[in-house]
C-alpha positions as CSV (number, residue, x, y, z in Angstrom):
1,X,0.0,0.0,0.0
2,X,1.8,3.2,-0.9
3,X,1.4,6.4,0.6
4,X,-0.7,9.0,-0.4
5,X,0.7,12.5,-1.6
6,X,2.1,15.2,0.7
7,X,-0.9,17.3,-0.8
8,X,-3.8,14.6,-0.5
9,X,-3.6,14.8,3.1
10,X,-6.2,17.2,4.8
11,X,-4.3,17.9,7.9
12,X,-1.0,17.8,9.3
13,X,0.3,15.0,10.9
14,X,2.4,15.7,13.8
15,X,5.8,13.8,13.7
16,X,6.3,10.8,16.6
17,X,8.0,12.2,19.6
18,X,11.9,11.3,19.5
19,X,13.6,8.9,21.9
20,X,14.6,11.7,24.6
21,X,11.6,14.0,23.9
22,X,10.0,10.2,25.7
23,X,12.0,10.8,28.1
24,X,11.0,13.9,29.3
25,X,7.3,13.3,28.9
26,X,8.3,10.0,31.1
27,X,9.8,12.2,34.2
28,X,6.5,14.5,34.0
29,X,4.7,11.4,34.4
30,X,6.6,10.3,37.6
31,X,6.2,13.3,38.7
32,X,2.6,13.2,38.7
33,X,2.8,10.1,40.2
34,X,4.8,10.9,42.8
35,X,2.4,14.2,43.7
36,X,-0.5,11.9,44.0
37,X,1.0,9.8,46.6
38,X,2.4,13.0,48.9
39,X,-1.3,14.2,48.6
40,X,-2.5,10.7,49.6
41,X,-0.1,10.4,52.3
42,X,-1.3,13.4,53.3
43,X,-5.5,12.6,54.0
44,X,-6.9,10.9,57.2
45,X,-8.0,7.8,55.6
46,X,-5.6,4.7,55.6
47,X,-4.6,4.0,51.9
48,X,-4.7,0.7,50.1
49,X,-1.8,-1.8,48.9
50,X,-3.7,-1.0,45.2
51,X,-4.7,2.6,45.7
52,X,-1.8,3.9,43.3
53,X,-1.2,0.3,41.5
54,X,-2.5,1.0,38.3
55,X,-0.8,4.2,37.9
56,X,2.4,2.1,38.9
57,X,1.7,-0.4,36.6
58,X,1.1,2.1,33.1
59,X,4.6,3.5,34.4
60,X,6.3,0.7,34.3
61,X,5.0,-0.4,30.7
62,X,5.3,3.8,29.6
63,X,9.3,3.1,30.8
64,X,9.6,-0.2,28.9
65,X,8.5,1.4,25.9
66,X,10.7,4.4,26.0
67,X,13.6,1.8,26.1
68,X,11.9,0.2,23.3
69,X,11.8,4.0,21.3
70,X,15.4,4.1,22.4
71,X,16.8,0.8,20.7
72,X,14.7,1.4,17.7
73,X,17.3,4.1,16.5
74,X,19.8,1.1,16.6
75,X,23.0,3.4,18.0
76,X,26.4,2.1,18.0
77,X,26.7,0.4,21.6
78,X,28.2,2.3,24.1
79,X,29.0,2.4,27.9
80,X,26.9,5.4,27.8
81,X,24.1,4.4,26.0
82,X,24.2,0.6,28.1
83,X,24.3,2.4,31.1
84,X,21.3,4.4,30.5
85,X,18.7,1.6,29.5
86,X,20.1,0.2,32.8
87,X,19.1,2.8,34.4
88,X,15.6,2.7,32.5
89,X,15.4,-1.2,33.5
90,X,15.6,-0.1,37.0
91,X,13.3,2.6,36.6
92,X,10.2,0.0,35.6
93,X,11.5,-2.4,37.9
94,X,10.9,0.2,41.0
95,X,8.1,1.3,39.6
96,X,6.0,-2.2,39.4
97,X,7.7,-3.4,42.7
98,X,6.1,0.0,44.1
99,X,2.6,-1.0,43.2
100,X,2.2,-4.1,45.4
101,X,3.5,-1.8,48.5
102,X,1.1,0.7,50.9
103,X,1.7,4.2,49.5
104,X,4.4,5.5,52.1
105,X,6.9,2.5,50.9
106,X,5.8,2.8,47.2
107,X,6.6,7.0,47.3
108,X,10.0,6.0,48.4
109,X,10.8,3.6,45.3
110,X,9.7,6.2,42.4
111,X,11.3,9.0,44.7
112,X,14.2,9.6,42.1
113,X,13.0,8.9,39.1
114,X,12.0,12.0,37.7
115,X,15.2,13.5,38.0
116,X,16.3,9.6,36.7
117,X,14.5,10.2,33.6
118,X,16.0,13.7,32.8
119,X,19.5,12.6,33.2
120,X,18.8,9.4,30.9
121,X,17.6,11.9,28.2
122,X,20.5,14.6,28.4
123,X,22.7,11.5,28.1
124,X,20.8,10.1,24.9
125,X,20.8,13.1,23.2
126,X,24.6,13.8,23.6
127,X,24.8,10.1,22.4
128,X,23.0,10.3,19.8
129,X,24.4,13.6,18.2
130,X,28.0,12.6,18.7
131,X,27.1,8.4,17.1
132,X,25.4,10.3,14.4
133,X,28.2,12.7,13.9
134,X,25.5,15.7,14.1
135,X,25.9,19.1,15.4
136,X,24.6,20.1,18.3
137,X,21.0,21.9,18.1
138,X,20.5,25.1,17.2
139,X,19.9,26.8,20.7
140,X,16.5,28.2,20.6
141,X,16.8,32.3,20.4
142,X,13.2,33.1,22.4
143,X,15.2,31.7,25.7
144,X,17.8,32.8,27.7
145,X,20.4,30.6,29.5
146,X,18.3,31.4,32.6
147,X,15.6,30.3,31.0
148,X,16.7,27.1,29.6
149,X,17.7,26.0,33.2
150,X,14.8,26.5,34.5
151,X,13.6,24.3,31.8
152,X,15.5,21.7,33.3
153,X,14.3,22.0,36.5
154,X,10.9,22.0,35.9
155,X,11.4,18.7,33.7
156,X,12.9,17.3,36.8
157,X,10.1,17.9,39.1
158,X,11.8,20.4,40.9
159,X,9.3,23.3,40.9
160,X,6.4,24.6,42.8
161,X,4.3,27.8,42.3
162,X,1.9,29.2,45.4
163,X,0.9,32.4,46.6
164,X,0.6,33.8,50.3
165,X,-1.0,37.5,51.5
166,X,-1.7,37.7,47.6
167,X,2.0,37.6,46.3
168,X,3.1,34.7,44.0
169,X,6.4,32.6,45.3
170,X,8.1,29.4,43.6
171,X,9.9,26.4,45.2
172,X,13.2,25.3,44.0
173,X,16.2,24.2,44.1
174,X,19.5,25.1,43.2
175,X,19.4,26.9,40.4
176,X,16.9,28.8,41.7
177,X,13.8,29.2,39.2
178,X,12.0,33.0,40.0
179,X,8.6,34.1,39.6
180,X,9.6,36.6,36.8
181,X,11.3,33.4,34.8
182,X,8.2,30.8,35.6
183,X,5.8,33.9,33.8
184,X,8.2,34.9,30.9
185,X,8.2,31.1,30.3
186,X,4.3,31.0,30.8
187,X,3.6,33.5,28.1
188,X,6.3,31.2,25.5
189,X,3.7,28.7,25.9
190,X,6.1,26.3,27.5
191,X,5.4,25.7,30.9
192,X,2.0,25.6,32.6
193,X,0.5,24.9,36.3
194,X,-1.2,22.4,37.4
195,X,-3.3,24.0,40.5
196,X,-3.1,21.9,43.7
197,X,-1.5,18.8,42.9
198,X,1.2,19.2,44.7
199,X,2.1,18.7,48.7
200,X,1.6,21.6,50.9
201,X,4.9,23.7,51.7
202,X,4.2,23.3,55.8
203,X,1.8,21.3,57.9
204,X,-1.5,22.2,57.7
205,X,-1.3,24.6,54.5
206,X,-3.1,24.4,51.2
207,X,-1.7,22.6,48.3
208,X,1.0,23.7,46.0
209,X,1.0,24.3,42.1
210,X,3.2,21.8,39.8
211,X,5.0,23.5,37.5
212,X,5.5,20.9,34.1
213,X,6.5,21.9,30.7
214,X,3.7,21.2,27.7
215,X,4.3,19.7,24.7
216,X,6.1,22.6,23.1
217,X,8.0,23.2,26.3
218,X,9.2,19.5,26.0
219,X,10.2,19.9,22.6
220,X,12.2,22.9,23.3
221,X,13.8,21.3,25.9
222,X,15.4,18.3,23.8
């Protein structure tokens, strides 16, 4: 069956998300994960060995086939590259071991694997530009270098928006990501909030806004 003309089609067909592009859409999955089970540790009522399973489960087989996407580009072998599906192994491995456990145990097993999932990609993409002899990216002109870390750190699960006596704060770490960076990067398009999903900053207090990158934040990002 051949494929029809460029010009037959009547919309665009987006291409498939790339290997570490995956990746990153993986750790913003954790993440979510992860957020779910701080707000359910954080309720009155005793949670269930199978309260988070599913969610487990679907990360695990999300993880397998992002090592799948990876081999598929058939790069030459390399510590690097071996290392990293490890590293991906271990990442499913953790994550259906966790859905068998009660909720405080399970949170403990995914703990790291946002930031897990980030490093894999930055490592892939290096790989991959330096098997395939290309150039490194064109760096993308809208963002600053402030900006692109911040990136980073939102990929990694490392930010959280709030407000208290009507002024707006953000939780980080180091490198610190600032209100006026979170907007500017808001109005790109390429970060959004997700209101309340994440734990409260102290005992008692409401809870927080995730900060994840969208789609076109992701693909800036790779």
């Amino acid at each position: 069956m051949t494929e029809p003309p460029a010009e037959a089609l009547l919309f665009d067909v987006p291409p498939p998300p790339t290997p570490v592009e995956r990746l990153l859409h993986l750790a913003d999955q954790y993440t979510q994960h992860n957020d779910a089970l701080d707000l359910l540790l954080r309720t009155t009522a005793p949670s269930e060995p199978d309260t988070h399973a599913d969610s487990a489960l679907r990360l695990a087989a999300d993880t397998q086939s992002a090592i799948k996407a990876i081999q598929g580009e058939r790069l030459y072998e390399s510590v690097e590259l071996a290392e990293t599906v490890m590293r991906l192994q271990q990442l499913a491995f953790l994550a259906t071991a966790s859905g068998g456990l009660r909720a405080g145990t399970a949170r403990g097993l995914t703990a790291l694997a946002p930031e897990a999932a980030v490093n894999c990609a930055v490592t892939l993409a290096a790989e991959t530009r330096r098997r395939r002899w290309a150039s490194a990216p064109v760096a993308d002109q809208r963002l600053t270098a402030v900006q692109c870390d911040a990136l980073a750190e939102i990929a990694r699960g490392h930010v959280v928006a709030g407000s208290s006596l009507d002024r707006e704060f953000t939780r980080s770490r180091e490198p610190k990501v600032l209100t006026s960076t979170l907007r500017a990067l808001e109005a790109k398009g390429l970060v959004e909030r997700t209101v309340n999903s994440a734990h409260a900053a102290y005992i008692g207090g409401p809870p927080q806004d995730r900060v994840r990158l969208t789609a076109p934040g992701i693909t800036s990002l790779a």
